[in-house]
N, C-alpha and C positions, 0 to 999 in steps of 0.2 A: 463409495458406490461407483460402479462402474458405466461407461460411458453407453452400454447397452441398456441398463438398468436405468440410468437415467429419462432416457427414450422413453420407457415401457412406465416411469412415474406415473403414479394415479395422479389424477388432476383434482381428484377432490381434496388432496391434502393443501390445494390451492386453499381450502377454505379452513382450514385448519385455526386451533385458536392463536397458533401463535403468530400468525398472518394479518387477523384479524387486529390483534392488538399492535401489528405493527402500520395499519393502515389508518386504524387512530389515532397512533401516536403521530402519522405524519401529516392527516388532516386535521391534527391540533396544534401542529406548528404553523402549516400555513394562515391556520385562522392568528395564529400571534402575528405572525409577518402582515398580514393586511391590515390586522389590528392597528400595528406601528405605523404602516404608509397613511391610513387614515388619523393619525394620531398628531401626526407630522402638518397634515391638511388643516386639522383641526386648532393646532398651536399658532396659527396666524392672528396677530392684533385686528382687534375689530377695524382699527384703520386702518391695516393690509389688507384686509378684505374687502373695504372699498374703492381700496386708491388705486387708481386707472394710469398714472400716467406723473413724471416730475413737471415742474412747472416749465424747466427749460425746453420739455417736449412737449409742451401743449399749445397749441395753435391759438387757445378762447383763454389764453391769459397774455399779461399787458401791464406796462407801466407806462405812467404817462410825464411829461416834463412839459411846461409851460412857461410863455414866454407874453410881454406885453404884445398891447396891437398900436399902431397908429388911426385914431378916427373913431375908435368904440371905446378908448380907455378910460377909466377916471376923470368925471369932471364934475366939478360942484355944482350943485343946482338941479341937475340930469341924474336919472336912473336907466340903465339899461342892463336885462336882464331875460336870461329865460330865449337864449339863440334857438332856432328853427332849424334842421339840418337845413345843410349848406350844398346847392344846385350851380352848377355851371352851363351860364349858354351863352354860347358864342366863347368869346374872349373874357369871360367875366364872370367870379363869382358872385351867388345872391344870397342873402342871412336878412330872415326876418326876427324881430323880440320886440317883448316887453319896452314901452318907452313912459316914462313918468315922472312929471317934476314935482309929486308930492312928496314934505321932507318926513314924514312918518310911515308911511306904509309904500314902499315900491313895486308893488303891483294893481295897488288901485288906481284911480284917479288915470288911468292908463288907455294908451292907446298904441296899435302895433303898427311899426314903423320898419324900413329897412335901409340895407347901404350893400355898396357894391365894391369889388376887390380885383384887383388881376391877380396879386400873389396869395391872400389871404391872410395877409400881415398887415398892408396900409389898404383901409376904409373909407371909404367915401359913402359915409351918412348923407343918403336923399331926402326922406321926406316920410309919410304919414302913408301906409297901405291899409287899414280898417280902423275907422277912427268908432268911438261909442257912440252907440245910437241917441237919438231924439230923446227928453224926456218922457219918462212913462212904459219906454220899449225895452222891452229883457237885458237891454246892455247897454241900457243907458247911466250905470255908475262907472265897468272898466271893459274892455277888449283887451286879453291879457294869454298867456303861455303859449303861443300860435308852433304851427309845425307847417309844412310843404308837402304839397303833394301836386305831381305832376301826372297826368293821365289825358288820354283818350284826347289829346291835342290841345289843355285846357291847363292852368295853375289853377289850385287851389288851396288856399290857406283855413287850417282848424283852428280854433281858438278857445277858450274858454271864456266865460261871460257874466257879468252879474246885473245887479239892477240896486237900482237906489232904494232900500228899506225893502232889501230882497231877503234878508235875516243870513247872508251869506251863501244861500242856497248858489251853486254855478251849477251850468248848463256848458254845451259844446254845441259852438256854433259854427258856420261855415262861407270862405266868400269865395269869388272863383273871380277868372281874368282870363284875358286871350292871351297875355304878357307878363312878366314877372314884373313890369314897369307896373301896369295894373291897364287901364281903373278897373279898382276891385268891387264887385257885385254880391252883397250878401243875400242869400238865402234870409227867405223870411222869417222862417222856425228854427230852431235851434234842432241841430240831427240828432240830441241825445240829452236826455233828461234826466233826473234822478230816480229812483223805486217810487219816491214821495209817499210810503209806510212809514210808521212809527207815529208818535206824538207828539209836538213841541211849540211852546207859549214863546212869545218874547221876552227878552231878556228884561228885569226888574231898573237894571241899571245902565247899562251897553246900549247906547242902541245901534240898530240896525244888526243887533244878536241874538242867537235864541238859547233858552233853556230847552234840554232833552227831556220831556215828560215820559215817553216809551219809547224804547231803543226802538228803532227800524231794521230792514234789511243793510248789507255793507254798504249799499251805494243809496241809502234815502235821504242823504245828506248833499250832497255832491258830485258832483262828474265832470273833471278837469284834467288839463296834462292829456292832449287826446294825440294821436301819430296814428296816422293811414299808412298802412301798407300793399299795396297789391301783393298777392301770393295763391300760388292755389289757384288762381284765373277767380278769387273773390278780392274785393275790399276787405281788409280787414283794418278795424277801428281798434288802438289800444288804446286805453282810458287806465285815469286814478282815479278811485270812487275811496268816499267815505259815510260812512253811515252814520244818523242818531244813536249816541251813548257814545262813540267811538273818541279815543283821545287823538283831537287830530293829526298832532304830529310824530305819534308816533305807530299809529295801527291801521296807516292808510296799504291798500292792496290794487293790483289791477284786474280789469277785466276786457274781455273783448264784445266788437258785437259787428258785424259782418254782413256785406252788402255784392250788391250784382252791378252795381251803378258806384261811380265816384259819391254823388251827392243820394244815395241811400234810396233806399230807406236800409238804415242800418237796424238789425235785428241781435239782441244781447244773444250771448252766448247762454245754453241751461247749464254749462260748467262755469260761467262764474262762478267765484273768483278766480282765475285762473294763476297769482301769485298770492303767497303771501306775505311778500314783503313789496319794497320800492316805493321811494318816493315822487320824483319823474320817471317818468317813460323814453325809454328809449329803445326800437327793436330796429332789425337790421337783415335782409336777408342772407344766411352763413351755408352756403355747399347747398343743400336740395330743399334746408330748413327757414328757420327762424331765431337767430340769437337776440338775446336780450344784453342788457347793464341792469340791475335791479342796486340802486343805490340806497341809500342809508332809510330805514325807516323798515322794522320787522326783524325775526328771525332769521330772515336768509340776504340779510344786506349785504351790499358789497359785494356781488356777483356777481360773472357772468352768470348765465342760462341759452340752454337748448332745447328746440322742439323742433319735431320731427312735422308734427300737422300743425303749428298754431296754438295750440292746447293746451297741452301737456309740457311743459320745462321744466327742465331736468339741470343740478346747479353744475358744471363743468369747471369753476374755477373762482377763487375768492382773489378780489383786489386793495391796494393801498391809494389813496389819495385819489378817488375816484374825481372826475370832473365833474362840479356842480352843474346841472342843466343843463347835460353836454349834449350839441350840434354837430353832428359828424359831416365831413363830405364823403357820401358812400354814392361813387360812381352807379353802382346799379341798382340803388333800389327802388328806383320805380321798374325795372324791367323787369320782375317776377325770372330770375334768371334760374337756369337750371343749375350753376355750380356758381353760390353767391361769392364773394372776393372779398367783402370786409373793408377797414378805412383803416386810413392812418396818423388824418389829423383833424380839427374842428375847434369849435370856439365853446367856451361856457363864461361861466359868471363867478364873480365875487360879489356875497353877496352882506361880508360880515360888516362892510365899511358903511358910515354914513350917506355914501352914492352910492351904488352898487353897479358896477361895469364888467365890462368883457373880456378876455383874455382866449387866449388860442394855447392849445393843446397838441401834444404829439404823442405818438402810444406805434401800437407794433399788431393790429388786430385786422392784420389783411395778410391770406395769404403769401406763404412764400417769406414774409420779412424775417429777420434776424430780430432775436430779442435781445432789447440792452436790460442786462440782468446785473451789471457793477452798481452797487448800491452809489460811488462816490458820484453818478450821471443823476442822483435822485436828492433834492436838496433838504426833503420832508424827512426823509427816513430817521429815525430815532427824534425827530422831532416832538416836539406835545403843545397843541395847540395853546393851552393856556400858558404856555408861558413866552408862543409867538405872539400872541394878542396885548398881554402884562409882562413886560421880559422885570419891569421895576419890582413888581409882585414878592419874584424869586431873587434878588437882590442879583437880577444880570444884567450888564451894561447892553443895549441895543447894537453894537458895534461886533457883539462875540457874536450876536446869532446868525451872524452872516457867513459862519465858518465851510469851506467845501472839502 
């Protein structure tokens, strides 16, 4: 065909059949080729589709290495347990906890005591900051798990609380001071109670125990382990609650309830339960949010968590040998700050010994730090607790498990 004749082509042979089927056959390829790129999207493991990020690049992961303290360690007779995050004023750090010389239950029979630090290695144990109430007053059996909280020109220590032939029922009580010396001023009422739903008789044979006759709400049992935060320009109260039917140690959860005022009136959250794991409490403020630790106790133990409002936490990263009852020195969490900073060391408890005492912690969960990620910096790893506790058990001499 000539180059004139070309020109003068009908255009309708544009539509011609063999056009047609050539326009099919090439919007049938491309739907293959999208096919394939979705196909390719599609072949990702369910945990490539989750995973946000390695642990070496994650900010809210952490190992920790521990060492003794001078003045809170091991001593027979004494209990100390259940550290307070750790405040510095002046020259001097402050660590409130658990103090108890009873030799069966180290958190009864209790009262909250502190000691002071320049390095936060050697302690200087003072003296008694809320001792248990009078006979017959809501906490006259222990004053126990205490936290810190600084505000509005005032200290104020949380605590949890029981009573004598209280059937275990705790409450969260509150004392406040002009000084972290004290003298410390309890609040009359306790700021936080339990649902007190459900049914339950005392115990046949236990006493001061009860039998669950009808499961309650999560928290109609209990309300302990409490940690104030400012955030949000509110109070925010974190709690462990446990409910009637619930098996204690292992289906406990937290909640919040949230106030305008340091000393409340704290108001529960309608989203309780807002975890549903963790045994203590411990939050922290992380960048414009609220990080969590949720330790052993639930489906989601042993991890970090993040929220954006307080609420809603989200799990950002699982850990190894979390510190029991761990007390962080976190420079700014009572400043409600707008890009939080995080810690990077504090005190917890052992609590497996016939004493139960304190020990200090170091981790990497503050901006900026370098993470130590060589296993041989971690003395636990591939260890197994029973056979640190029984090495005779496993026929291993006491001497090998000291290996680095």
């Amino acid at each position: 065909m000539s180059l004139i004749k070309m020109k003068s082509f009908n255009l309708k042979c544009l539509f011609s059949p063999f056009l047609v089927l050539y326009l099919s056959a090439c919007s049938q390829s491309m739907e293959v080729i999208n096919s394939e790129n979705n196909a390719s999207v599609e072949k990702l493991s369910a945990a490539m589709q989750r995973h946000e990020m390695n642990d070496s690049d994650n900010e809210l992961y952490a190992r920790f290495s521990y060492q003794p303290l001078v003045g809170l360690g091991y001593e027979e007779g004494v209990h100390r347990r259940d550290p307070s995050s750790i405040i510095k004023v002046g020259d001097l750090y402050y660590v409130w906890y658990t103090r108890s010389e009873d030799p069966k239950l180290s958190w009864l029979n209790a009262d909250i005591w502190y000691a002071t630090s320049e390095d936060g290695i050697t302690w200087q144990e003072q003296n008694a900051a809320v001792k248990r109430g009078l006979a017959g007053e809501y906490d006259d059996l222990s004053v126990f798990t205490t936290n810190i909280l600084v505000a509005e020109g005032k200290y104020y220590l949380t605590y949890q609380a029981e009573k004598k032939n209280g059937y275990e029922i705790n409450v969260v009580a509150m004392a406040k001071a002009n000084s972290p010396d004290g003298p410390w001023q309890k609040l009359p009422e306790p700021i936080l109670t339990p649902s007190y739903d459900g049914e339950w008789q005392p115990h046949p044979k236990w006493e001061n125990k009860l039998v669950t006759v009808k499961p309650g709400s999560w928290d109609s049992r209990m309300v302990h382990d409490p940690a104030v935060i400012p955030r949000f320009e509110k109070y925010w109260l974190y709690y462990k609650a446990h409910g009637l039917g619930d098996v204690m140690w292992a289906d406990s959860k937290w909640g919040v309830a949230v106030a305008d005022h340091p000393e409340g009136p704290y108001v529960k959250s309608a989203m309780n339960p807002i975890t549903n794991s963790g045994h203590e409490v411990w939050v922290w403020p992380w960048k414009k949010g609220i990080a969590a630790i949720v330790d052993w106790a639930g489906p989601e133990k042993s991890t970090v968590q993040y929220s954006d409002d307080g609420i809603n936490f989200y799990v950002k990263s699982t850990l190894e040998d979390v510190p029991p009852a761990g007390g962080a020195y976190i420079a700014d969490k009572f400043d409600d700050p707008e890009n939080g900073q995080g810690f990077s060391w504090g005190l917890a408890h052992y609590g497996r010994s016939d004493w139960a005492f304190l020990v200090r912690f170091d981790t990497q969960l503050e901006q900026g730090m370098k993470k130590k990620l060589n296993w041989k910096q971690f003395p636990h790893y591939s260890t197994i607790r029973d056979v640190m506790v029984d090495p005779g058990r496993f026929s291993v001499p006491e001497t090998s498990l000291n290996r680095k």
